[in-house]
N, C-alpha and C positions, 0 to 999 in steps of 0.2 A: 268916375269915367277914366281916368289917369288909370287907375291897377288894371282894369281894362285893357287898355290901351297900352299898356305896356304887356301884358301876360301877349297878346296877339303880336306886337313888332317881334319879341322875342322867341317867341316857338315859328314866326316866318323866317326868322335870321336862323334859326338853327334848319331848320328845314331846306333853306337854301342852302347853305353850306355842305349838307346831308346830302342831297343830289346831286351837287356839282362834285363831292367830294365821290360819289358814286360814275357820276359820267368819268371819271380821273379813272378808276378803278373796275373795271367791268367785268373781272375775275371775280371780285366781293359781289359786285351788286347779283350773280348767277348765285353765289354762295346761299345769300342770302333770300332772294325768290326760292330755291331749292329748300331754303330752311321751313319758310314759312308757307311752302303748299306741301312741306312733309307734317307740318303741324296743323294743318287744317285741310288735309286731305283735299285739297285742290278745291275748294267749293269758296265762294267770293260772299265770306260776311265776315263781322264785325268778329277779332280776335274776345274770347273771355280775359281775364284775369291769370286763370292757371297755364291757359297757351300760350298767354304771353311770356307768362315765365319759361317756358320750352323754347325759344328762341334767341340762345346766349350772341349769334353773330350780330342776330341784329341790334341789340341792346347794346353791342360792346363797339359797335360802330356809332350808334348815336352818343355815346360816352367820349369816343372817340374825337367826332366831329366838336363835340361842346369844352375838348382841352384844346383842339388847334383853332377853334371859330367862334370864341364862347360871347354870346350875343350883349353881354354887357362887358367890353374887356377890361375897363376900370372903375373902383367903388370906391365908393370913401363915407366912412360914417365918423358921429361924433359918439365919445366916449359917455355914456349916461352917469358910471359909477366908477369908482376905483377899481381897478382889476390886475389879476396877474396872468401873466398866460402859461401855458403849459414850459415852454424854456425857461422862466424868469420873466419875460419880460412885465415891467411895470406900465400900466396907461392911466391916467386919473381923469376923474369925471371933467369934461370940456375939452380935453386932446381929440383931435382928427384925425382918424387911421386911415388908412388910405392902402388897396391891394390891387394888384394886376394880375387877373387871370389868365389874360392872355400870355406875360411874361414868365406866370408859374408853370403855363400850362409848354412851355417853351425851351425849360432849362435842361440841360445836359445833367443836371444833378441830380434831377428827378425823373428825368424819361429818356430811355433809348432812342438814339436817331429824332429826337423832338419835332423836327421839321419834316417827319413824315407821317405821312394818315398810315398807320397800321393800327387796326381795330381788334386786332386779336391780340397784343398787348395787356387790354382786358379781361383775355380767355385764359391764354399761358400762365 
C-alpha cells in the first residue's frame, strides 16, 4: 500500500507544480497545447508512445518542473556494500548517504539562472 501511496503523492506534487508552473508561464503553456494538437491533429485521445516522443516542449517542461519542484526533495539511503563512486569517492556497507535534489537541482554550477522555470533548457 505505501509504494502505492507514494507513486500517487508524488506524480500529484509533480503535476501541481506542472500547472502552477504553467499558470506562471502562459507563453509555454500556448507553446505547448500548439505542440500537442500538431501531434495529434486536434482530435482528444490518449497520446501513443511514438507521439509521445514528438512532443520535446512538453517533456522538457515536466523535466523542467521535477529540477525546480522535485516531489521528494531529500533522500537518504544506507550503504548495502563497499563502493566507490565515479570521483573517488569511498562509502562502506552501513554509511548513510544522504542527497538533495532540490539543492542539486538549484545550483549555479549546474544550471543557468537556477531559480527560473525555463524548459527549453532541456531543448537547447
Amino acid at each position: 500500500v505505501n509504494f502505492i501511496l507514494a507513486g500517487r503523492d508524488t506524480t500529484a506534487s509533480l503535476l501541481t507544480w506542472f500547472y502552477y508552473e504553467l499558470s506562471q508561464h502562459a507563453d509555454v503553456a500556448h507553446e505547448i497545447e500548439a505542440e500537442v494538437r500538431g501531434v495529434l491533429g486536434g482530435e482528444r485521445r490518449t497520446p501513443t508512445y511514438e507521439q509521445c516522443k514528438q512532443l520535446p516542449l512538453l517533456h522538457a517542461a515536466f523535466k523542467e518542473t521535477l529540477r525546480m519542484w522535485p516531489p521528494v526533495p531529500a533522500n537518504q539511503k544506507v550503504c548495502v556494500r563497499d563502493d566507490r563512486w565515479p570521483d573517488g569517492t569511498r562509502v562502506y556497507s552501513g554509511d548513510n548517504v544522504s542527497f538533495q535534489p532540490y539543492t542539486i537541482g538549484r545550483r549555479a554550477a549546474y544550471f543557468d539562472a537556477p531559480d527560473e522555470w525555463r524548459p527549453r533548457r532541456f531543448i537547447d
